[in-house]
C-alpha positions in Angstrom: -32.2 44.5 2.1 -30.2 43.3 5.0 -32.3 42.1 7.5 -31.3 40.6 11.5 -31.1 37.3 11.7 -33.8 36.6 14.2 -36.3 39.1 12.1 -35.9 36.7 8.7 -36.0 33.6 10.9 -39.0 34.4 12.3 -40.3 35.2 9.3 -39.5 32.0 7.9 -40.9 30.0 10.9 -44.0 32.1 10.2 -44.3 31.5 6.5 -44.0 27.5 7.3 -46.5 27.5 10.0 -49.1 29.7 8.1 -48.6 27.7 4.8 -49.2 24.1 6.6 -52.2 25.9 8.6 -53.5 27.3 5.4 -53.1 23.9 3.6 -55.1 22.1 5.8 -57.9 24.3 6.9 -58.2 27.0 3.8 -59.7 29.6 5.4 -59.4 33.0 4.0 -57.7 34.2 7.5 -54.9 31.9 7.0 -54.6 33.0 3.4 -54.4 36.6 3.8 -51.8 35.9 6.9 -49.9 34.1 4.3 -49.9 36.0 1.7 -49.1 39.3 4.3 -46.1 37.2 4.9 -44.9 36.0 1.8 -44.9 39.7 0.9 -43.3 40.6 3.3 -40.4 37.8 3.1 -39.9 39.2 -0.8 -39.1 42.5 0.5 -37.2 41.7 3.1 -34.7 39.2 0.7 -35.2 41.6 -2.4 -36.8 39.0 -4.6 -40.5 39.4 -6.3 -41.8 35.5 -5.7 -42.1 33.4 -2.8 -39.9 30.4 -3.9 -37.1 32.7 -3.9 -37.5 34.8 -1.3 -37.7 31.5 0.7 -34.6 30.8 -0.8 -33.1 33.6 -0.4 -34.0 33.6 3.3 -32.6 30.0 3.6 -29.4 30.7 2.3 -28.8 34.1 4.8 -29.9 31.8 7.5 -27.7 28.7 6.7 -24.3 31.3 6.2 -25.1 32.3 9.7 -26.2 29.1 11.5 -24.9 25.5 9.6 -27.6 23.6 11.9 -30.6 25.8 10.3 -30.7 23.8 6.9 -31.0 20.6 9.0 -33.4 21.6 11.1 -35.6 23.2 8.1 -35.0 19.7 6.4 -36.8 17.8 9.3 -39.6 19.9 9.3 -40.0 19.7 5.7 -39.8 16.1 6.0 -42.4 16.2 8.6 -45.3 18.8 7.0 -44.7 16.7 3.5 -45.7 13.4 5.7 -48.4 15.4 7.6 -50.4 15.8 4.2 
């Protein structure tokens, strides 16, 4: 499915704030918002598991804006050292 740019970005940017909310406070809020947004991320990039969708997502965001995969790097970097 071809998605807009800013649609699967901000689906993205959801998916990594819901995951490092989820990871450190569990509730079953945060994991229904996650998994509402994993699922929709797989549709969106065609795929049937979160690893690739994310990706998936990645790469269409990183053929469209070089910067992005830096920037995703970073915050990586950052939530790994948060936990």
């Amino acid at each position: 499915m071809l998605m807009a740019r800013p649609v699967l970005k901000n689906l993205l940017e959801q998916y990594e704030t819901l995951s490092a909310r989820h990871a450190a406070h569990g509730s079953g809020e945060s994991l229904r918002r996650l998994e509402d947004v994993s699922y929709t991320l797989c549709v969106s990039t065609g795929t049937r598991d979160i690893d690739a969708a994310l990706a998936a997502a990645r790469h269409r965001l990183a053929a469209t804006d070089p910067g992005h995969h830096a920037r995703h790097a970073r915050a990586k970097h950052a939530q790994a050292l948060a936990s």
